[in-house]
KOLTIKE-155302 format. One record per residue (C-alpha): residue in one letter; z, x, y. Coordinates in steps of 0.1 Angstrom, whole numbers, plus 5000, padded with zeros to 4 digits. Layout:
aZXY ...
! end
This chain:
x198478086419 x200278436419 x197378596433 x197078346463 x200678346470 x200278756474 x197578746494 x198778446518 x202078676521 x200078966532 x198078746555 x200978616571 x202478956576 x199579036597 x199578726615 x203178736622 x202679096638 x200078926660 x202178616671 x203978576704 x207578746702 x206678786663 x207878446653 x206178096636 x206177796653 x204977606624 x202477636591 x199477476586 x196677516563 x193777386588 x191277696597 x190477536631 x194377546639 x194677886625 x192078016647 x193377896676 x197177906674 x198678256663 x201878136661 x201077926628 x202078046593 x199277996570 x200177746545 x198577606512 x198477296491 x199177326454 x197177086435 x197876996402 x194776976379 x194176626369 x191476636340 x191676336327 x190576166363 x188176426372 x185776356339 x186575966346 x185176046381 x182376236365 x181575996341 x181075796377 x178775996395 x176476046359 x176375666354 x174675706396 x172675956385 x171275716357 x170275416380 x167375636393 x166775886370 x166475886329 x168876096309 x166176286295 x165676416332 x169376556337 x171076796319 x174576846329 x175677216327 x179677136340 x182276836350 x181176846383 x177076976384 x173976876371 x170076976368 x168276736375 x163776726372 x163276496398 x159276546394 x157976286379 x160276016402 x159076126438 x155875986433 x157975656421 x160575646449 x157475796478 x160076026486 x160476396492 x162776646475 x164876616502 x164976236506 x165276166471 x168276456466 x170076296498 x169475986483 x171776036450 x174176216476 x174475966495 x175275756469 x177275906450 x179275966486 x179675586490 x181075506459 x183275796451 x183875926484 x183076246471 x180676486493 x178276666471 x175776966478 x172576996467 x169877296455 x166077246454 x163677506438 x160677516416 x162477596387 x166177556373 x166977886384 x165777856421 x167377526425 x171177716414 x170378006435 x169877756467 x172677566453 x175377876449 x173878096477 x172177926501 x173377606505 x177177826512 x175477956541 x174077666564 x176077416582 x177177116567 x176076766582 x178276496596 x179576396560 x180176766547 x176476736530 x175177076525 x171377086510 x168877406503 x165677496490 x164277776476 x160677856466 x159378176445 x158278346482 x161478226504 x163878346473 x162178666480 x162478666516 x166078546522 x167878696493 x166279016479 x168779236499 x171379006495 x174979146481 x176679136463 x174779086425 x177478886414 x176478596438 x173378556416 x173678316386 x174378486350 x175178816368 x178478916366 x180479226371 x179579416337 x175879386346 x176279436385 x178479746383 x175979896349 x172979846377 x174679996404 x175680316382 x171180296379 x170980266419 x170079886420 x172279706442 x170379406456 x167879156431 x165079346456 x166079666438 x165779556402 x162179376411 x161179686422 x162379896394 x160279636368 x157779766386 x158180106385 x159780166354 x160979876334 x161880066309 x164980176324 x166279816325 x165479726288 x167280086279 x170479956295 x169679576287 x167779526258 x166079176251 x168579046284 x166679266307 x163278986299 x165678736317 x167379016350 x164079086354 x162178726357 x165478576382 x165178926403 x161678806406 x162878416410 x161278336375 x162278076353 x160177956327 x162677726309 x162277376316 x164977066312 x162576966286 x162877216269 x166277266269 x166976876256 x164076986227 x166277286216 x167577306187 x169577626174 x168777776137 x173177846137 x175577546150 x179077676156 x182277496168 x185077706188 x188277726203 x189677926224 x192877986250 x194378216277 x197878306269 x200278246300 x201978586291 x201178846270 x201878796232 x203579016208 x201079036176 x203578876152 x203778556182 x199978586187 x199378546147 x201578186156 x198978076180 x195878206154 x197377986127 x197777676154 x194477726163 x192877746128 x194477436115 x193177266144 x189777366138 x189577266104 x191076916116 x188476906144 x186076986114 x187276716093 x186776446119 x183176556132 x182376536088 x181376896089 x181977196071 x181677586076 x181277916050 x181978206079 x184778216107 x185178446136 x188278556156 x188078736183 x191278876201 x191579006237 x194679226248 x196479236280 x195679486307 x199379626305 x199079786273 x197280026297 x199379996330 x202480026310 x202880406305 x204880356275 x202480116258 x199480376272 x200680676256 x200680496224 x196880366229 x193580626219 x191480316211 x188180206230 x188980106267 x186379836286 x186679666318 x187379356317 x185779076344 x187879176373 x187479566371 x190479626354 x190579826321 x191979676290 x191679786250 x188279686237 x188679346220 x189179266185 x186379096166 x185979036131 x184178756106 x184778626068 x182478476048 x184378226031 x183178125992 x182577795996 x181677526028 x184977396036 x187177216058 x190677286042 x192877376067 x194677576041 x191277746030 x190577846070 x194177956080 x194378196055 x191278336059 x191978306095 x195278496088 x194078776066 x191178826097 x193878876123 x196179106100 x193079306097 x191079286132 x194379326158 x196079596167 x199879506158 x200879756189 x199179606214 x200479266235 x197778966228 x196378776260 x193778586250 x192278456214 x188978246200 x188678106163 x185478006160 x183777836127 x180277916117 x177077816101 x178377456105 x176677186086 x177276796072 x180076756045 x177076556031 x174376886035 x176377096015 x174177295990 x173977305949 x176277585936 x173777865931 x175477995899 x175477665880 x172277705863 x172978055854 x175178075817 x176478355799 x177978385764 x181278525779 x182678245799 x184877985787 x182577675807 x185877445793 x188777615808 x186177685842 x185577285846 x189277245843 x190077525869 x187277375893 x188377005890 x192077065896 x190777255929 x188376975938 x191676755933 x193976975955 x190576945980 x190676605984 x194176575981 x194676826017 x191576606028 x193476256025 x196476416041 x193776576073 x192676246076 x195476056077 x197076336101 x193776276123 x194475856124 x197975936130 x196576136160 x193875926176 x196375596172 x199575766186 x198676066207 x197876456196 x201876506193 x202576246175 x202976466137 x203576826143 x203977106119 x206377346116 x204577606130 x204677396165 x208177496165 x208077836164 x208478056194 x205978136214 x203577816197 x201377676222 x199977356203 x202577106217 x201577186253 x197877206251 x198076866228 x198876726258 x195776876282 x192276846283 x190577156278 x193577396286 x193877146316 x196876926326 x195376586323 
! end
């Protein structure tokens, strides 16, 4: 919102410069008004999220979806899109693409009121392209209805010199500015280069430059098939959050330990466990605008997704000895990663605890050292040790549990901690949003 409200206010500046006797008559926020009437201020409305309502109204426009098409056909990849392999149900509906996607449109339009747009292609990555690119570019029907198509030869034809790269799906600035730097400013560009020297790509891409090089080429392989059939050799769960402002380390390390307990309770409720956690901690670009703070800096510097630079990011991992959910096992592993991964100069703006290697509280495996005596270990006093821990275990378990019912019955702030409390703790507030959404 900061960065519209700067750029309306240097919009309006212009405009005012251009208006008769240099004054507003009014504000609006129509472009049809704007164009014609200089003497309007440009206005904007402020909307506030609503999450909870925009997955009910998903929720909605999947159940549509499902009247005509089986779930094994659509794999949703946000709140608000979907793939959908509508092959196998032209035949059933004697339809075209077209129809058949103006069809669910259509629908979905009558009972939600909600205009959609559509993107057709041979493959999942031609029907995005048409979708995110295309479709932006033709005019809109009666109802707002926007729908493209795009084949191997017309993705070739239409958007080979388009610009800029970052229009294209799974491109963004890190990649576009890297091939730019190479000379390859347009998806026509790196198609050419596989041709001529492919090498040069998987040099500055590795195994990624498989995948630049097949979309440059309007290449998708992957079907929604395969993508329900997947199934990855590593699960993971994850949180992460944007700061509002930038965080001192010692009020970053608050949110970190927030964040950690919450993991292990999310743990604890799904019936899973983890052996490895990851943190990763990104810092705010003013450690580098702020000439103070830059003088003290002589780390690693990246660029961060809108071209500005910023310290490299902290990353670390623990292995953990055990598969746990203990929220006092993660935390302080959690804690002892931070203390040892983040720079305590440098002001915190965003962080992700993520646990690894996830599997069922039931799947855990057979201690490997049980089978494995020695004449110099008191087995007695080691029993003792490890079923007074197992006790404290499923003492902390009870109390996640109970904590979690407590939760589900009365609302996420219904039992707090005393680390909720502490300044700059972020817990509270996001307890009451859905996905770092107001509800």
């Amino acid at each position: 919102l900061f960065e519209v409200v700067q750029k309306v206010r240097q919009v309006n500046a212009q405009r005012q410069r251009l208006a008769p006797q240099r004054r507003f008559t009014g504000k609006s926020s129509s472009a049809p008004e704007l164009a014609t009437n200089p003497s309007l201020e440009l206005d904007y409305i402020v909307a506030v999220p609503r999450m909870a309502r925009y997955i009910e109204v998903s929720s909605q426009i999947y159940g549509i979806y499902l009247k005509y098409v089986s779930p094994d056909d659509i794999h949703v990849y946000s709140i608000d899109e979907v793939f959908i392999d509508a092959t196998s149900y032209l035949k059933l509906y004697k339809l075209s693409t077209r129809d058949f996607a103006m069809k669910l449109i259509r629908e979905v339009l009558a009972n939600t009121g909600i205009t959609a747009t559509a993107g057709i292609g041979t493959n999942l990555y031609l029907a995005k392209i048409a979708m995110d690119i295309v479709a932006k570019h033709i005019p809109a029907d009666k109802d707002g209805v926007r729908i493209a198509e795009l084949d191997e030869q017309s993705y070739r034809e239409k958007l080979w010199s388009h610009r800029p790269l970052t229009d294209f799906w799974r491109v963004g600035h890190g990649y576009a500015a890297r091939l730019e730097a190479m000379g390859m400013h347009t998806m026509g560009d790196v198609a050419r280069m596989s041709v001529k020297c492919e090498d040069v790509l998987y040099r500055a891409f590795g195994v990624n430059a498989e995948l630049l090089i097949d979309h440059a080429w309007g290449w998708e392989p992957v079907t929604i098939a395969e993508i329900k059939a997947y199934k990855p050799e590593s699960s993971s769960i994850s949180s992460g959050q944007v700061l509002q402002d930038p965080y001192e380390f010692e009020k970053g390390k608050v949110v970190a330990r927030e964040m950690s307990d919450q993991l292990a309770l999310d743990l604890v409720e799904k019936h899973l466990v983890t052996d490895q956690l990851v943190l990763t901690v990104g810092y705010d670009t003013s450690n580098l605008s702020d000439p103070m703070r830059r003088m003290r800096y002589n780390g690693p510097v990246h660029i961060n997704h809108y071209g500005k630079p910023v310290p490299k990011e902290a990353h670390g991992s623990v292995n953990l000895e055990r598969f746990t959910s203990s929220g006092r096992i993660i935390t302080e592993a959690m804690m002892g990663l931070f203390d040892r991964c983040v720079d305590p100069n440098l002001l915190v703006r965003r962080i992700t605890v993520v646990a690894n290697h996830i599997i069922s509280e039931n799947d855990i495996p057979a201690d490997k050292d049980a089978d494995q005596p020695d004449l110099f270990t008191d087995y007695e006093a080691l029993e003792k040790q490890k079923a007074a821990e197992q006790a404290e275990l499923d003492k902390e378990k009870r109390l996640q549990q109970a904590i979690i019912g407590i939760k589900n019955r009365m609302g996420k702030n219904a039992i707090l901690k005393g680390t909720n409390f502490v300044e700059g703790a972020t817990g509270k507030e996001r307890n009451e949003q859905i996905g770092g959404h107001r509800k």
